[in-house]
C-alpha positions as CSV (number, residue, x, y, z in Angstrom):
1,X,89.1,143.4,103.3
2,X,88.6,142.3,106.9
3,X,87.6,144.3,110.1
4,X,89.5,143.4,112.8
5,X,87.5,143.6,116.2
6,X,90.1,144.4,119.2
7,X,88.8,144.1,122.1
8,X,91.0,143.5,125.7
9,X,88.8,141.9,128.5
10,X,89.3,142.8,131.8
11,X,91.5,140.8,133.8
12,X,93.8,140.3,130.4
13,X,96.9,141.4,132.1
14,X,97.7,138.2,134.4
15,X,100.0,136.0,132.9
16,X,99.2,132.3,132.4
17,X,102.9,130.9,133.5
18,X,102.9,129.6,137.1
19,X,106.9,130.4,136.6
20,X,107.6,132.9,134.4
21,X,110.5,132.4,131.5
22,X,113.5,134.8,132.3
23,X,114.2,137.4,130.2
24,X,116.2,135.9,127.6
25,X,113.9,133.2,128.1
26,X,111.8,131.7,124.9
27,X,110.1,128.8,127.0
28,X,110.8,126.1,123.8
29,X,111.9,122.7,124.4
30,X,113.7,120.2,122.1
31,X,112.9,116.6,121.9
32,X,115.8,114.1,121.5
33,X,115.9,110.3,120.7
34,X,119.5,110.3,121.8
35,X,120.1,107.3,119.9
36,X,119.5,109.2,116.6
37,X,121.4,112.3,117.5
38,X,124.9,112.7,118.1
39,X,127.3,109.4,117.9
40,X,130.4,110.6,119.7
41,X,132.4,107.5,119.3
42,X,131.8,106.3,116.3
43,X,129.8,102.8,117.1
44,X,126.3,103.8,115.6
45,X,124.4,104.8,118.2
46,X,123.7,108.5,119.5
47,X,124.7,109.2,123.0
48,X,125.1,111.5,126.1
49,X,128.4,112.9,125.0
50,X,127.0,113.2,121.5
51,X,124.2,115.6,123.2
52,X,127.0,117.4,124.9
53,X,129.1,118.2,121.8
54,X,126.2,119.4,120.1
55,X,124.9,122.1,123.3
56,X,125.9,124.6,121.1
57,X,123.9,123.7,118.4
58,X,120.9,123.5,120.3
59,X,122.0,127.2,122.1
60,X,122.0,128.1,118.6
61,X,118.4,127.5,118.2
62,X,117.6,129.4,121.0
63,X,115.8,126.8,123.0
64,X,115.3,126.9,127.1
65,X,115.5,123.0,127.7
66,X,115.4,119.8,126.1
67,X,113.7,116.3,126.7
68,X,115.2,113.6,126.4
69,X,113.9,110.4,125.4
70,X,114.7,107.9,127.7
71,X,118.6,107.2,129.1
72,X,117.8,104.3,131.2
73,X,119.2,101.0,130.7
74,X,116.2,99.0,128.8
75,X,116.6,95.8,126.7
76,X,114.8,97.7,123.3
77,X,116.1,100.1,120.7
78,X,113.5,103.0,122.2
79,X,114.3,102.4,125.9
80,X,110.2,102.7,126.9
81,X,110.6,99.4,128.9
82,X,112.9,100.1,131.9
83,X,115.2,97.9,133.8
84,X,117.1,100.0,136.4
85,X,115.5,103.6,137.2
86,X,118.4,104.8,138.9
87,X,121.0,104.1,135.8
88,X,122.1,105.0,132.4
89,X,122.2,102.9,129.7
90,X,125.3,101.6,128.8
91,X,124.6,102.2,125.2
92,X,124.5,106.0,125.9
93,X,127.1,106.5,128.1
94,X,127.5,106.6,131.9
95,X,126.5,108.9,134.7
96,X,129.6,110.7,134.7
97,X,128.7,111.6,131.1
98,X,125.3,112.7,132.3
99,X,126.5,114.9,134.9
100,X,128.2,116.4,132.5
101,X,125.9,117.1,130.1
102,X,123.7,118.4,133.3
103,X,126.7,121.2,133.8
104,X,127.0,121.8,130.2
105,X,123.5,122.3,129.5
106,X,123.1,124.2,132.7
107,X,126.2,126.7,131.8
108,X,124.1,127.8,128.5
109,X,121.0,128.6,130.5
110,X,119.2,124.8,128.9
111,X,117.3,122.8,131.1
112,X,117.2,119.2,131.1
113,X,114.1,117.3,131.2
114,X,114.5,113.4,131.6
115,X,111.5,111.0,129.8
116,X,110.1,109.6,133.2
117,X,108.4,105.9,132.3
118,X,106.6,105.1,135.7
119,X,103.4,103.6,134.0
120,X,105.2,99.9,134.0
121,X,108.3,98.6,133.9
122,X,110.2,96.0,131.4
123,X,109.5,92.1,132.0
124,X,112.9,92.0,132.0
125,X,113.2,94.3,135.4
126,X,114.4,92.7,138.6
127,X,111.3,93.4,140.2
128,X,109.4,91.5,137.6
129,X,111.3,88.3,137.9
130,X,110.8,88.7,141.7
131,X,107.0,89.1,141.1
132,X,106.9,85.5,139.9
133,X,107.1,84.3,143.1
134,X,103.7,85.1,144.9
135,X,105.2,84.8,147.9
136,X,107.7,88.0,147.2
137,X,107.2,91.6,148.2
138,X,107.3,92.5,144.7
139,X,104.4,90.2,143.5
140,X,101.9,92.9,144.8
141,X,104.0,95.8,143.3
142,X,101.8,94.3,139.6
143,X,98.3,93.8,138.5
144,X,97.4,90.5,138.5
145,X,94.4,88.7,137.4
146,X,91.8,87.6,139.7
147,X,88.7,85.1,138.8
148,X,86.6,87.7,138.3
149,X,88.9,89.5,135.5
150,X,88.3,88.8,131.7
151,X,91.2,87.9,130.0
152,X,90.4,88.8,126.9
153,X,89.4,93.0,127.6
154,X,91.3,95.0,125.2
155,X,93.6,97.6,126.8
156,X,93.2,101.7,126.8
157,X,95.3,101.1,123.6
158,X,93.6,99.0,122.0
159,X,95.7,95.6,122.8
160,X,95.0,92.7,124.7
161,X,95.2,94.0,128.4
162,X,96.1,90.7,129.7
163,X,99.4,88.5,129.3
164,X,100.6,85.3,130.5
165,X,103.4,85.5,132.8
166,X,106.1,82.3,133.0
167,X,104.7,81.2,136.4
168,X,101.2,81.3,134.5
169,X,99.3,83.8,136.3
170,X,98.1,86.7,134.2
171,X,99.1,90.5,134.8
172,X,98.0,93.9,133.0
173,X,100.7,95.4,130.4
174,X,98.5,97.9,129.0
175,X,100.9,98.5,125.9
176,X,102.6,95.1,125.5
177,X,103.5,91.9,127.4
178,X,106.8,93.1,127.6
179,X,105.7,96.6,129.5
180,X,104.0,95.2,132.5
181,X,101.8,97.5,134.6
182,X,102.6,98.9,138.0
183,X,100.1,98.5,140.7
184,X,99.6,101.9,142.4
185,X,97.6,100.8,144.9
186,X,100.6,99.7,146.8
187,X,102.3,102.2,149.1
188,X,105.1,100.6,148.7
189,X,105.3,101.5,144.5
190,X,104.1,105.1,144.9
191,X,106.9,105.6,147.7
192,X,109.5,103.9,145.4
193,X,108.4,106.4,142.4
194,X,108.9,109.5,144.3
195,X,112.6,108.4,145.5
196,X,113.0,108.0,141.9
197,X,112.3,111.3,140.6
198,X,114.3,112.1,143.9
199,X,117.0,110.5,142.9
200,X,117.3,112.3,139.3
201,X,116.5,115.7,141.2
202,X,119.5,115.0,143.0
203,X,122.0,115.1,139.7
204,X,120.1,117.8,138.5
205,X,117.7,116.7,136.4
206,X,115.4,120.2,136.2
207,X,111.8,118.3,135.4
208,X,110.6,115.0,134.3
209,X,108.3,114.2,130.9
210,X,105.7,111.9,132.3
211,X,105.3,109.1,129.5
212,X,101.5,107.5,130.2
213,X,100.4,109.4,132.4
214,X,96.7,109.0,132.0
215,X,97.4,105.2,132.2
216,X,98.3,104.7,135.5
217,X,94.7,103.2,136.4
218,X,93.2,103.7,133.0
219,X,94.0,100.1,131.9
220,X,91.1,98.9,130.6
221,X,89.1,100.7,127.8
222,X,86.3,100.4,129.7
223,X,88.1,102.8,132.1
224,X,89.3,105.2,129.5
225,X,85.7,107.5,130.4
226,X,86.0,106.2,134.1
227,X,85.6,109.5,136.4
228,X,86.6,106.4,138.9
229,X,90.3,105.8,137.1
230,X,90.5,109.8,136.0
231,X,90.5,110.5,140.2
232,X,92.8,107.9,141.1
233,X,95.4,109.4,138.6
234,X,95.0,112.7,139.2
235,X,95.2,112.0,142.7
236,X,98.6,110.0,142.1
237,X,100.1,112.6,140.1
238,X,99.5,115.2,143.2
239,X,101.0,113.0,145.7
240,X,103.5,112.5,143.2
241,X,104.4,116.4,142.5
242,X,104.3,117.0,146.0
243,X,106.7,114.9,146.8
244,X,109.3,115.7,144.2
245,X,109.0,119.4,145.1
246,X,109.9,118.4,148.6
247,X,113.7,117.8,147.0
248,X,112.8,121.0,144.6
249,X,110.0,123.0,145.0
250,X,111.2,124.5,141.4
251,X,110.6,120.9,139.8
252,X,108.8,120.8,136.3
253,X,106.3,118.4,135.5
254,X,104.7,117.7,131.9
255,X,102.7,115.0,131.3
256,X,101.5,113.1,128.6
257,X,97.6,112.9,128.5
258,X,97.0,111.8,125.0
259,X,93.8,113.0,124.2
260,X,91.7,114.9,121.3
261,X,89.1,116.7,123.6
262,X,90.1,119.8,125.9
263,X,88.1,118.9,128.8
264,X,89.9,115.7,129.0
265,X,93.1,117.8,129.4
266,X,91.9,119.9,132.6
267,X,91.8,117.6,135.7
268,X,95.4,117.3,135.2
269,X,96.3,121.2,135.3
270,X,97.2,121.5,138.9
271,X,98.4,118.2,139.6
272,X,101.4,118.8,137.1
273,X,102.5,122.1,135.6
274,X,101.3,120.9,132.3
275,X,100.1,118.6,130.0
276,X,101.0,118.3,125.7
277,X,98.1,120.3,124.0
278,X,97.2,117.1,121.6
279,X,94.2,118.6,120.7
280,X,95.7,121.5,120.0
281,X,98.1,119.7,117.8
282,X,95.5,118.4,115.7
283,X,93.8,121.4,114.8
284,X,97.0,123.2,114.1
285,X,97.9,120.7,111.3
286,X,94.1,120.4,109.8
287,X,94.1,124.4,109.8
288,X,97.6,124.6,107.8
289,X,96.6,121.8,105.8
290,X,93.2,122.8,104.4
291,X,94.4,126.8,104.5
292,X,91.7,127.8,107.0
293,X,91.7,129.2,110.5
294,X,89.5,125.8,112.0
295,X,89.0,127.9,115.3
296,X,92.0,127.9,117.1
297,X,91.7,131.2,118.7
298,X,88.4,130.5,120.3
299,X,89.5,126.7,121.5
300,X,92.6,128.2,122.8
301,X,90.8,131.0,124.5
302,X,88.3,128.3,125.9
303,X,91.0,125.6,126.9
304,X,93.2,128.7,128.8
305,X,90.1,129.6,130.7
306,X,89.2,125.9,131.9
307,X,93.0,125.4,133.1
308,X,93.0,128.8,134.3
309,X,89.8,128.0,136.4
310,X,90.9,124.6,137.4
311,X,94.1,125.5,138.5
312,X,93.7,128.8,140.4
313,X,95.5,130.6,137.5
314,X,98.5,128.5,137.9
315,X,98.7,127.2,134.7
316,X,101.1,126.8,131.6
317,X,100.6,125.2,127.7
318,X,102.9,122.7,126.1
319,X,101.9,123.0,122.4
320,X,103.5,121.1,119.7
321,X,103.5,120.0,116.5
322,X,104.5,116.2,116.2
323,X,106.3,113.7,118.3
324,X,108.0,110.6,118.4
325,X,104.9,108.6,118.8
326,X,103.3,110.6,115.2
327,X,104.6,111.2,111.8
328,X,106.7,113.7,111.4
329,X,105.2,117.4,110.5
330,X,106.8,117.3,107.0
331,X,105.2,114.1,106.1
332,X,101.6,114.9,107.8
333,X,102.3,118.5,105.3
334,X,102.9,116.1,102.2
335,X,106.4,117.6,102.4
336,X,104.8,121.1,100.8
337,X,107.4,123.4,102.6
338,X,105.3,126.8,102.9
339,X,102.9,125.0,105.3
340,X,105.9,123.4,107.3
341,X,106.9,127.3,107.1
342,X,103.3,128.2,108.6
343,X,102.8,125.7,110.9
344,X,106.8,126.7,112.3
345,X,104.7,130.3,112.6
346,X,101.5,129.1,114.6
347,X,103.3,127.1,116.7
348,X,106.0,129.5,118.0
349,X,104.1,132.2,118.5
350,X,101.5,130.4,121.1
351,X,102.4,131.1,124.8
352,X,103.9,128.5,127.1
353,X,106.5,126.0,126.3
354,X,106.1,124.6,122.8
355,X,107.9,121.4,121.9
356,X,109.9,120.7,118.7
357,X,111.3,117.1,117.8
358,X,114.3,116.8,116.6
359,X,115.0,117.5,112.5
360,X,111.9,118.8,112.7
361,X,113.6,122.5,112.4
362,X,115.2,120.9,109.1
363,X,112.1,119.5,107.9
364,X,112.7,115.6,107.8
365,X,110.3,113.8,107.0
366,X,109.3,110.1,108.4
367,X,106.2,108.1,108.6
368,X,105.7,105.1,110.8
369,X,107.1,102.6,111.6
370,X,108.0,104.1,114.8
371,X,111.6,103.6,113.8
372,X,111.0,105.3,110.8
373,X,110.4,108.2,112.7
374,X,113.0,108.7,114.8
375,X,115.8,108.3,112.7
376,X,119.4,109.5,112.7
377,X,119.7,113.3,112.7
378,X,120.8,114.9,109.3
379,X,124.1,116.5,110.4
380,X,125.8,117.0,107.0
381,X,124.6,117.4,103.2
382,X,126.4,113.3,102.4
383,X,128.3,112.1,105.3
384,X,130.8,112.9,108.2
385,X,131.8,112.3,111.6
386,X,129.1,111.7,114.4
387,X,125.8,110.4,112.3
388,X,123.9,107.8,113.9
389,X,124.2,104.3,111.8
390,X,121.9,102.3,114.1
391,X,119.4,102.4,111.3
392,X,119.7,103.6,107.6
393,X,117.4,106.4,106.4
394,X,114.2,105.6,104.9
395,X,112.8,109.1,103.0
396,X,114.1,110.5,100.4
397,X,115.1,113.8,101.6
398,X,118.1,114.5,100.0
399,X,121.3,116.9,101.0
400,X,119.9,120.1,101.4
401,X,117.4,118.5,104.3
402,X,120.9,119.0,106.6
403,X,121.7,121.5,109.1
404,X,125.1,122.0,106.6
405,X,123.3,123.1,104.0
406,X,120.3,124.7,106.2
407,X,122.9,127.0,107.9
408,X,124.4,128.7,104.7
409,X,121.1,129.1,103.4
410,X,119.2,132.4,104.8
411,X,116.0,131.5,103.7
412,X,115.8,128.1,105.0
413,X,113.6,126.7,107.2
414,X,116.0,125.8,110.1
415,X,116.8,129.8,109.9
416,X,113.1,130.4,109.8
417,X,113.2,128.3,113.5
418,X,115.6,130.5,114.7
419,X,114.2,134.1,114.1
420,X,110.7,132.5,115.5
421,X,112.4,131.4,118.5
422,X,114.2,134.5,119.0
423,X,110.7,136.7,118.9
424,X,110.0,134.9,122.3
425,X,113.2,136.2,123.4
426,X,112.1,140.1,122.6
427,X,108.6,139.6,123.7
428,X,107.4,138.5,126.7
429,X,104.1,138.4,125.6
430,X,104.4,135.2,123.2
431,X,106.3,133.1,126.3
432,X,103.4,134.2,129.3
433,X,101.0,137.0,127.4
434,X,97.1,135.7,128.1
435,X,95.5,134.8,124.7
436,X,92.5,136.9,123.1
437,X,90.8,135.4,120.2
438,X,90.3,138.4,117.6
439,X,87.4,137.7,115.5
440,X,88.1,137.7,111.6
441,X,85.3,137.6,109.0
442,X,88.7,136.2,106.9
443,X,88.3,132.1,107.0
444,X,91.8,132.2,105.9
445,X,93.1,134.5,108.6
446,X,93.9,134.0,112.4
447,X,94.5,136.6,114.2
448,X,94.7,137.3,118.5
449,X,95.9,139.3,121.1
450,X,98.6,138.5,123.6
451,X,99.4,140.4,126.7
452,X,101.7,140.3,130.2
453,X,102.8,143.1,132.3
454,X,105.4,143.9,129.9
455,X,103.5,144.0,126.3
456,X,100.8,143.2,124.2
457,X,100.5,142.4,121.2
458,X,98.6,141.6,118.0
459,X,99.5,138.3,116.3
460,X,98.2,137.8,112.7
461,X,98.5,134.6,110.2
462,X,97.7,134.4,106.5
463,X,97.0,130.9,106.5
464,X,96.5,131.1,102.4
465,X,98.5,131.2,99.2
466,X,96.6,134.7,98.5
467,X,97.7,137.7,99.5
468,X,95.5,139.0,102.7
469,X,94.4,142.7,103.3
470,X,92.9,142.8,107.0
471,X,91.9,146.2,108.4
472,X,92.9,146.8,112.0
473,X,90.5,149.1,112.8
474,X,90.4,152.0,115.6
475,X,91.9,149.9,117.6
476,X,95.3,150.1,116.6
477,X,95.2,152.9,114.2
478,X,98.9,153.4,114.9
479,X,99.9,149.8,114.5
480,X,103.2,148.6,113.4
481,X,105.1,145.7,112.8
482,X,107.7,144.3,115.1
483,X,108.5,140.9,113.3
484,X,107.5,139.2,110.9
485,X,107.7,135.9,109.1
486,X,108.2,136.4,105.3
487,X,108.9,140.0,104.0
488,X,106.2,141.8,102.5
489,X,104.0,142.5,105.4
490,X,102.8,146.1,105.1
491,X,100.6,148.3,107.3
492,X,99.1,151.4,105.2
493,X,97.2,153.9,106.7
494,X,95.5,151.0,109.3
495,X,95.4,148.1,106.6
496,X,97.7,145.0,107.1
497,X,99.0,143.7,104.3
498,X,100.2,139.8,104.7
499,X,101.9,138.0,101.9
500,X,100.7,134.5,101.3
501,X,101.3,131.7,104.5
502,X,103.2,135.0,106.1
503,X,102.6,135.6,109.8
504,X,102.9,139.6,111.8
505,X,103.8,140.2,115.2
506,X,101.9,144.4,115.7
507,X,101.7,146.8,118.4
């Protein structure tokens, strides 16, 4: 039996949303490779209209927005190499269709976030073929190299940083040759990338996924530690925010900061709403996979109190699981569906916005190849009307990994999804509460408190395949349970009883 050790600092009832979620609200946002999702006619590839026939779906999951991967017109399958920032790719549809996915979207209370790739553009945008030419305006918007640059430093990725263009000088493309680097030095770049996200403000676009963010002047790895390259992009990403929230001050910016240590995460807080929790990330997989509690209270509790300092208390999470970049959560869980189940549990019930990729509420697996991982969404149990064909499936999940058979099943996992999502609906505290780490003697049991103005409340995992008995102590001698995630959670005369991998909401 384990003691449970309540304690409520002072201060614990300020929110940690800048903005908070309304109150039918459960901050969770959906990612879409809109290739994979929804073909609406019928040639192979997902689409905008696709997205739009399916709204109800995703209102049915009871998400607040989704992200989508990016819609511009790009000369790849994955659309991370841009050749017109102001247009649609014709492969998905046209602006018309956007705008109406905007009002569709925006009729069901679902926000629209757009993928934002401002780190580089393709080799195959205009401005690149301009840039040949040294004597063109656009030659300086690049990085070229100068005689005292080694062509053969390895990028922040772990690639050659350098490439050969066709006139023969050599410019930075920190991912590939065919993603050349922006130079944001110029005045003349940074003004052009504000207009943009002007520009998609002005359809209606509601925030903007900010894909490299850290990358904008950490090229080299050499720079990767550089406080030098860390205070030019934060100091980009300000100018940046401000000058989108001129055209909206109610603008949303998340930005992509892939690293594993917290403090790495911080200098962005301010600068843009918020950042994905990849630490985070990490440890919630290794906890779920090894059955153990691997201190995620405590880092949480640490991580909320750096951003909470850094940012004057205007601060929000962006927790997730897996993304299009990783393999997906199934396959990282060796397809054991009780820990997909738990790690449904930890995730959801963290406060801020927590991201799920799409399928992942089915439990589709995929490992890389990064095509391999974003692969057509599994509408029906065989086949039927609207499945992407641009690529044929390579896992072996079979029919009942489908939202056909998921939704006439009540104990399955895209179910499971839904009830989560709907406790951030009923309580405010798991969308905005402030995070408490409760110590547990329990390795195999997590357990904190979250509270707002409105509630507070005790969240409890059993991260084993053993029954758990936890004692809640004076505290909450009156405790009950509001939700929880498998039936058989019991509270007897102040002892919590939690079935294995099952996961409490008390007050």
């Amino acid at each position: 039996m384990v003691m449970l050790v309540l304690a409520l600092p002072a201060g614990a009832k300020e929110g940690n949303s800048a903005t908070k979620p309304s109150a039918q609200s459960s901050g969770v946002y959906y990612e879409i490779f809109v290739r994979a999702f929804y073909d609406s006619n019928g040639d192979g590839v997902g689409d905008i209209n696709g997205i739009t026939a399916k709204l109800d779906y995703i209102k049915s999951l009871g998400v607040s927005g989704i992200w989508l991967m990016p819609i511009n017109p790009s000369p790849s399958y994955h659309g991370y190499d841009i050749t017109d920032y102001e247009g649609i790719s014709p492969q998905y549809g046209t602006m018309q269709d956007f705008k109406r996915l905007l009002d569709e979207a925006h009729k069901r209370g679902i926000k629209v976030v757009m993928d934002m790739v401002i780190n580089h553009t393709s080799d195959q945008h205009p401005w690149f073929k301009a840039a040949q030419n040294p004597k063109d305006p656009h030659h300086d918007w690049y990085v070229w190299a100068t005689p005292q640059s080694d062509l053969h430093a390895i990028s922040a990725t772990g690639g050659p940083a350098w490439h050969r263009a066709p006139n023969g000088q050599y410019y930075v493309g920190v991912f590939t040759s065919a993603m050349p680097d922006l130079n944001y030095d110029n005045p003349a770049v940074r003004k052009e990338m504000i207009d943009v996200g002007r520009f998609w403000l002005k359809q209606g676009v509601d925030g903007f996924r900010l894909d490299a963010a850290q990358h904008i002047y950490d090229d080299l790895r050499s720079d990767m530690d550089s406080p030098v390259a860390l205070k030019k992009n934060v100091t980009w990403w300000s100018e940046y925010r401000h000058g989108l929230e001129a055209a909206d001050p109610n603008v949303w910016l998340v930005g992509e900061v892939a690293r594993q240590n917290p403090d790495d995460l911080v200098p962005y807080m301010g600068p843009l709403n918020t950042v994905f929790n990849f630490p985070l990330a990490t440890q919630l997989l290794n906890s779920v996979r090894q059955e153990r509690n691997l201190g995620i209270g405590t880092g949480l509790e640490y991580t909320y109190a750096a951003y909470r300092a850094h940012a004057d208390g205007q601060f929000d999470d962006a927790p997730f699981l897996t993304n299009h970049d990783q393999n997906r959560v199934m396959s990282e869980l060796e397809g054991n569906t009780a820990h997909m189940r738990l790690a449904a549990a930890l995730l959801l019930t963290l406060p801020g916005h927590p991201f799920i990729y799409y399928g992942e509420e089915l439990g589709m697996q995929g490992i890389k190849p990064d095509e391999d991982i974003r692969e057509p969404m599994r509408w029906y149990r065989n086949s039927g009307p609207g499945v992407a064909s641009w690529k044929t499936w390579s896992t072996s999940d079979g029919p009942d990994v489908s939202v056909e058979a998921e939704e006439t099943d009540p104990n399955s996992l895209l179910k499971l999804y839904r009830s989560l999502i709907g406790w951030r609906t009923q309580i405010s505290a798991l969308r905005d509460g402030v995070l408490h780490n409760v110590p547990v003697d329990d390795p195999h049991v997590l357990a904190y408190t979250l509270q707002d103005a409105q509630s507070r409340v005790l969240v409890v995992h059993n991260l084993s395949r053993d029954t758990r008995t936890v004692s809640l102590g004076a505290a909450l001698p009156n405790a009950t349970i509001l939700v929880q995630s498998t039936p058989g959670a019991t509270v007897t005369r102040g002892q919590l009883s939690l079935p294995p991998y099952g996961s409490a909401i008390l007050h």
